[in-house]
C-alpha positions as CSV (number, residue, x, y, z in Angstrom):
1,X,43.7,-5.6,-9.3
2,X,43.9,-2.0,-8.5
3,X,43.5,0.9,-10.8
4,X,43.9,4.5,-11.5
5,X,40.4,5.8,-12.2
6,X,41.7,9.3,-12.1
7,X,44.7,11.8,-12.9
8,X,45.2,15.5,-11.8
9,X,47.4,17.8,-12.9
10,X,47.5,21.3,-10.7
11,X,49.6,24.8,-10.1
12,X,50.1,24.6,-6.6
13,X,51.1,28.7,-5.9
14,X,50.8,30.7,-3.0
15,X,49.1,32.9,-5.7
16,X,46.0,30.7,-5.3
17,X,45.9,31.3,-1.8
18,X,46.0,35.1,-2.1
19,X,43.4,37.6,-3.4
20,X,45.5,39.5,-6.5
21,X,46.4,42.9,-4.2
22,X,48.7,40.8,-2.5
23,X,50.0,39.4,-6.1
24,X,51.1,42.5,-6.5
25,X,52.7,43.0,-3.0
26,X,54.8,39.5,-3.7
27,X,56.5,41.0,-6.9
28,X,58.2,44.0,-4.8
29,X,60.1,40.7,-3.6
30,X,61.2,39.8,-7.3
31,X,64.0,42.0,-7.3
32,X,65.4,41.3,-3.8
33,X,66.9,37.8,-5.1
34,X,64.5,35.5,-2.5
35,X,63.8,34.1,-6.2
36,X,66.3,33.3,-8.7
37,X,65.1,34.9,-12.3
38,X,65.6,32.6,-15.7
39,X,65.0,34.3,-18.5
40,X,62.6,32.7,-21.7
41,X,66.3,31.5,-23.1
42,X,67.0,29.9,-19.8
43,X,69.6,32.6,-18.5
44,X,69.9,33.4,-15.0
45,X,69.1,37.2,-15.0
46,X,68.5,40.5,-12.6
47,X,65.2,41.9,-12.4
48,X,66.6,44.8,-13.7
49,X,68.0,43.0,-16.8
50,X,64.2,41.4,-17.3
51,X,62.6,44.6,-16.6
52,X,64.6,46.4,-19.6
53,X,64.6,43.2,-22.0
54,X,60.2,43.1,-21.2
55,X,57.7,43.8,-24.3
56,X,55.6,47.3,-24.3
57,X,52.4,45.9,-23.4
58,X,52.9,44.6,-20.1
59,X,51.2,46.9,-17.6
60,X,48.5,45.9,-19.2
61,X,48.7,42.5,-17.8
62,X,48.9,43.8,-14.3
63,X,45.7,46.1,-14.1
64,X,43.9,45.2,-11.5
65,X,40.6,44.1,-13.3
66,X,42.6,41.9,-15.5
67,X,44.0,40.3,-12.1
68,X,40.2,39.9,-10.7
69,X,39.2,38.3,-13.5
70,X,42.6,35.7,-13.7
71,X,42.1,35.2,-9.7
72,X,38.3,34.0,-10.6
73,X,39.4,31.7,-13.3
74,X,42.0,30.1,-10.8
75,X,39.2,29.8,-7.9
76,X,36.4,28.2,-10.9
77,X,39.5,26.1,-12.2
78,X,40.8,24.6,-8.6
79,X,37.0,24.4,-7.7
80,X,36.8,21.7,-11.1
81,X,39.7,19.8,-9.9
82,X,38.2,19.1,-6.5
83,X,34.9,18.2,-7.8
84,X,36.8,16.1,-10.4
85,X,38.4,13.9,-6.8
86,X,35.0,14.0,-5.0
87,X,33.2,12.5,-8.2
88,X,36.1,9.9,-8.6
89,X,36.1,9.3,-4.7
90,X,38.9,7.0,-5.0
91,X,40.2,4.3,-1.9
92,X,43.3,6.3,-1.6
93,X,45.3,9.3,-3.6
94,X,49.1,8.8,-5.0
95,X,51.0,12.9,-4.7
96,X,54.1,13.7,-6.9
97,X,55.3,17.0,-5.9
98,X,58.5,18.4,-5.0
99,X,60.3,20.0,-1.2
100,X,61.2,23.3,-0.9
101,X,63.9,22.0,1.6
102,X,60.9,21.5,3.9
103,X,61.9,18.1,4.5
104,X,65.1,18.2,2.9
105,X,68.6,19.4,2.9
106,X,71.6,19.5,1.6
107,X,73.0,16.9,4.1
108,X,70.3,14.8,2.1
109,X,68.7,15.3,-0.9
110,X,67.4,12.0,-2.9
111,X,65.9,12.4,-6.6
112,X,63.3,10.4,-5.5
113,X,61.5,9.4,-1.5
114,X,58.4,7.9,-0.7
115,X,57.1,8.6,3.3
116,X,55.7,5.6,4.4
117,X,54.5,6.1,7.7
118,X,51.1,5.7,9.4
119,X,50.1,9.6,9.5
120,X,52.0,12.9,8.2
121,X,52.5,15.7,10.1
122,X,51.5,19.0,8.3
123,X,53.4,22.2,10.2
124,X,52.3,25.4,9.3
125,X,55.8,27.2,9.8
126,X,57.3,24.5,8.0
127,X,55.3,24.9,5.1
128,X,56.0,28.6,4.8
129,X,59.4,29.1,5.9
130,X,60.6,32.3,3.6
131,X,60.5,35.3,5.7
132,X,57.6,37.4,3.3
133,X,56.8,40.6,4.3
134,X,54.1,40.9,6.8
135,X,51.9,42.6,4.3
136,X,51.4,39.3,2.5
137,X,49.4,37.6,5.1
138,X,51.3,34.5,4.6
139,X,49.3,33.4,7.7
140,X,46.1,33.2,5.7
141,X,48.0,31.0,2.6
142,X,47.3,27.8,4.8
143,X,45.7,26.8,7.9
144,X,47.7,27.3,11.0
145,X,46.7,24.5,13.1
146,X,49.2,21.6,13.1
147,X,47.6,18.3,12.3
148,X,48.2,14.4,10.9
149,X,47.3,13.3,8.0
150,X,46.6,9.9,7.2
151,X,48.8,7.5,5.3
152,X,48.3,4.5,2.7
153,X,51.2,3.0,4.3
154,X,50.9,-0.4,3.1
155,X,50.4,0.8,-0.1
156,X,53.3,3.2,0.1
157,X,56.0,0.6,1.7
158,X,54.8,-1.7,-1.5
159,X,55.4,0.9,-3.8
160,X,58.9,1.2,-2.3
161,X,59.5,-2.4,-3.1
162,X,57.8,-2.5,-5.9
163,X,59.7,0.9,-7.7
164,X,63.2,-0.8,-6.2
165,X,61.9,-4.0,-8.6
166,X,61.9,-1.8,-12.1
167,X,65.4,-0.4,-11.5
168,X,64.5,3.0,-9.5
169,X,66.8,3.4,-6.2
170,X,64.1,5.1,-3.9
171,X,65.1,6.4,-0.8
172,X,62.3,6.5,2.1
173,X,61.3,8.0,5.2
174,X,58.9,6.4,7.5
175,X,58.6,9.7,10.0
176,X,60.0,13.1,9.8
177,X,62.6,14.7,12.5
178,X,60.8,16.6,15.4
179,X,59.6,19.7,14.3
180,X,59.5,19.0,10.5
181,X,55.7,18.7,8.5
182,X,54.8,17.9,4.8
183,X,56.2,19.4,1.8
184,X,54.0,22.4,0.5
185,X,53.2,20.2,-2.4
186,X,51.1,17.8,-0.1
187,X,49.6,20.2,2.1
188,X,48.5,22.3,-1.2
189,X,46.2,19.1,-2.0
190,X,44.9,18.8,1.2
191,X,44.0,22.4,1.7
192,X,42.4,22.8,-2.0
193,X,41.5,19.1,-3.0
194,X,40.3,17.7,0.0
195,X,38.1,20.4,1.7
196,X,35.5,17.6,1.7
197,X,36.6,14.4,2.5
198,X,40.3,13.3,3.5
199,X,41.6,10.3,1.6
200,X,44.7,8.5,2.4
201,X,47.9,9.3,0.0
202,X,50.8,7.9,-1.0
203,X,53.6,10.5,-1.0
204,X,56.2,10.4,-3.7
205,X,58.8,13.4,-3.4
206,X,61.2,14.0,-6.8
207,X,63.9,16.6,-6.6
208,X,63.0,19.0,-9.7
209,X,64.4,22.5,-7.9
210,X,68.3,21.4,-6.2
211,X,71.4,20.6,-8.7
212,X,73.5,18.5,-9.3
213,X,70.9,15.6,-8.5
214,X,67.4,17.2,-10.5
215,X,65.4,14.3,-12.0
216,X,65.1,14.7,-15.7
217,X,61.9,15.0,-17.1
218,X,62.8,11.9,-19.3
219,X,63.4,10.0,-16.3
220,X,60.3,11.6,-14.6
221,X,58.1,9.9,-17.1
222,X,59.7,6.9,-16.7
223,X,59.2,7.0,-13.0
224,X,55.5,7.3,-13.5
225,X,55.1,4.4,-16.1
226,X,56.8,2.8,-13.2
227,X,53.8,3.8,-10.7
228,X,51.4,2.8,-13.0
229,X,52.7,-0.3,-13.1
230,X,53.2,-1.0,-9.9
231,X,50.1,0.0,-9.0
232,X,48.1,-2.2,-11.6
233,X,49.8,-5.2,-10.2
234,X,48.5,-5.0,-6.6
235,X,46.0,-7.6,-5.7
236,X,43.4,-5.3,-4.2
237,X,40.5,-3.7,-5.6
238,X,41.6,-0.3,-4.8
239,X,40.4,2.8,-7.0
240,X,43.7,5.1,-7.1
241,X,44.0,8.9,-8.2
242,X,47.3,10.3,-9.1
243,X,47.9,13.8,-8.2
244,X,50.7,16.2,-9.4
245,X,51.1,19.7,-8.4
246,X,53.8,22.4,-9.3
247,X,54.3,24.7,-12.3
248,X,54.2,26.0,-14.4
249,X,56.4,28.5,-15.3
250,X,57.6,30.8,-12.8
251,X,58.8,33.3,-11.6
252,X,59.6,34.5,-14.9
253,X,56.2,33.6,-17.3
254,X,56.3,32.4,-20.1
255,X,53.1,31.9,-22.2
256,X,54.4,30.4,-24.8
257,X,56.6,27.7,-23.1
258,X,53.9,26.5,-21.3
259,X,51.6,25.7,-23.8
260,X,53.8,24.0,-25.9
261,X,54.6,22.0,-22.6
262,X,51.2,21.3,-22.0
263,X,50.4,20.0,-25.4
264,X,53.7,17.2,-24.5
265,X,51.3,16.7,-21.8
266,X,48.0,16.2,-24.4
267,X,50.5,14.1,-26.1
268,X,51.3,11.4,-23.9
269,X,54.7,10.9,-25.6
270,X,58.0,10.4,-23.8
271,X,59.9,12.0,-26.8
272,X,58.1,15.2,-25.8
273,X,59.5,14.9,-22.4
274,X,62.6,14.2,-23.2
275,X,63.3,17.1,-25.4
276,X,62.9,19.7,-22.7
277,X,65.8,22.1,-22.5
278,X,67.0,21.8,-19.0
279,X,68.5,25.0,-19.2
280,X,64.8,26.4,-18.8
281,X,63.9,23.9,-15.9
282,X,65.2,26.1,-13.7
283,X,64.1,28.0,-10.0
284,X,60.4,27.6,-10.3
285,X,60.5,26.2,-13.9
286,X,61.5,23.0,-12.6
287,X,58.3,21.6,-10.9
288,X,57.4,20.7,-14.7
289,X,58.9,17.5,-13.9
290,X,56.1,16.8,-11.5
291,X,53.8,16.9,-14.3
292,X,55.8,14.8,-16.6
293,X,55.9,11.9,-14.3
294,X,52.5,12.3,-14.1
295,X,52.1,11.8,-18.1
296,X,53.6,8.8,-17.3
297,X,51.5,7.5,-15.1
298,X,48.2,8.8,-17.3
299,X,49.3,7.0,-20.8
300,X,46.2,6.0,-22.4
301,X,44.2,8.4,-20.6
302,X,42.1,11.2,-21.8
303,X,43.3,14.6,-20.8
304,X,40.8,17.6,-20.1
305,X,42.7,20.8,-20.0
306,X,40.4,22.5,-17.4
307,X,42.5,25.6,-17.8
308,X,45.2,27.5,-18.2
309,X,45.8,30.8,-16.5
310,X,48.8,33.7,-16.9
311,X,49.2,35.7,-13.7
312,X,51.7,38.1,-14.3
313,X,52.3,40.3,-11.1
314,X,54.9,43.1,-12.2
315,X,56.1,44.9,-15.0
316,X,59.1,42.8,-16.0
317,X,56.6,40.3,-16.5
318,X,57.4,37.8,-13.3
319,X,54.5,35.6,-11.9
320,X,53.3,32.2,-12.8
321,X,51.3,30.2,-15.2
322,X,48.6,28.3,-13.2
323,X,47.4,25.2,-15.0
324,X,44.5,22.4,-14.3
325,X,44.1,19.5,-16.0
326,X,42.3,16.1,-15.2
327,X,43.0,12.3,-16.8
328,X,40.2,9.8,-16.8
């Protein structure tokens, strides 16, 4: 029988990618609208209205030495997490994340998808399709060479079958319209957790970002009791990690929101999941559903908060809280 001899839990931000003078150049976009703003109460807001409503203190958060050091404790932290997959070296890797209408649109958009094909295409433009300004060096977030990726296909098309079996309608592509590559939240685990060696994955997309169809982080857990189980009853003697990447808060960070969320995470317990305001799951918020399926899929397991990591980038306090965690 197979089993899941490892669980991950990982920020996947561009701000990972990016040495902290660019952090800075980012937030002159936060008040352009490319990112909608949510507020600690959940209310969609300016970043004028932020700015005024922000503590004293906060410039203080955005000297550069305090971003050096918050860059090197995201490098050390993502440096963990892939020494936590080599160790495990598991037979294939299961990815919950979330599209960035990479792959999806609004002609289409399912709560759930699992790609099933033989390979994945990864597209740098399609990974990076917002129009930053060149000063970013958005070429320098990912590789730019386009490449396949290999899939656990059989693995995948069972889970398909298998999720349909305990009551979850999962839609499914087997290849990906000319043109079109992975979701950021794959190639983010490629690029950062498997610099070393390449192991096949089984991709399994939730919509957390797009109303009126966002999973519910009640139903998230759910889903991943479901991949545990499914994966448990399949016959071969396959060692399976389980990878989710998003989160946490952003673009508006909030401290204190994320580690209460985290310790639901520590938990294990669906009642903690389920008592998540939507109204602050919002914009960027959101991909905390991709780490509540994976609580579902961890239950019983020991989790190792590798760390957690605020990195504001402007004075009305927008950014992201960068988290790593591992199950065994």
């Amino acid at each position: 029988m197979a089993q899941i001899v490892l669980g991950i839990g990982s920020s996947h931000s561009p701000t990972l990618l990016m040495e902290p003078e660019a952090w800075l150049a980012r937030a002159g976009h936060d008040d352009v609208k490319i990112h909608a703003l949510y507020d600690h109460q959940g209310r969609h807001v300016s970043y004028e209205e932020l700015l005024a409503a922000t503590p004293p203190g906060m410039d203080a958060e955005i000297d550069m030495a305090v971003l050096q050091r918050r860059h090197q404790a995201n490098q050390a932290a993502v440096a963990k997490v892939r020494q936590a997959l080599v160790e495990a070296d598991p037979d294939l890797v299961l990815i919950i994340g979330d599209d960035h209408k990479e792959v999806f649109q609004d002609d289409n958009m399912p709560v759930i998808s699992v790609y099933w094909g033989d390979t994945i295409a990864y597209k740098p433009q399609g990974m990076m399709k917002w129009k930053y300004d060149p000063s970013l060096q958005a070429a320098s977030w990912y590789p730019q060479e386009e490449k396949e990726y290999p899939i656990a296909a059989v693995q995948a098309k069972q889970l398909i079958a298998d999720l349909m079996a305990r009551d979850f309608d999962v839609a499914h592509s087997k290849y990906y319209r000319p043109g079109q590559g992975m979701s950021h939240s794959f190639g983010y685990v490629y690029y950062k957790m498997m610099a070393e060696k390449t192991y096949p994955i089984v991709p399994v997309s939730i919509n957390t970002y797009y109303p009126p169809n966002q999973i519910t982080p009640e139903r998230a857990f759910r889903l991943g009791e479901a991949i545990r189980a499914a994966i448990e009853s399949w016959p071969s003697e396959l060692r399976v990690a389980v990878v989710a990447t998003g989160g946490l808060s952003h673009f508006v960070l909030d401290e204190a929101f994320d580690k209460e969320f985290l310790a639901a995470m520590a938990s294990g317990d669906v009642a903690a999941h389920a008592a998540l305001p939507l109204e602050k799951l919002q914009s960027g918020n959101s991909e905390l559903r991709c780490w509540s399926a994976l609580a579902g899929v961890v239950g019983g397991m020991q989790m190792e908060l590798i760390d957690y990591v605020p990195c504001y980038r402007s004075p009305a306090g927008t950014g992201c809280g960068m988290a790593f965690a591992t199950w065994r």
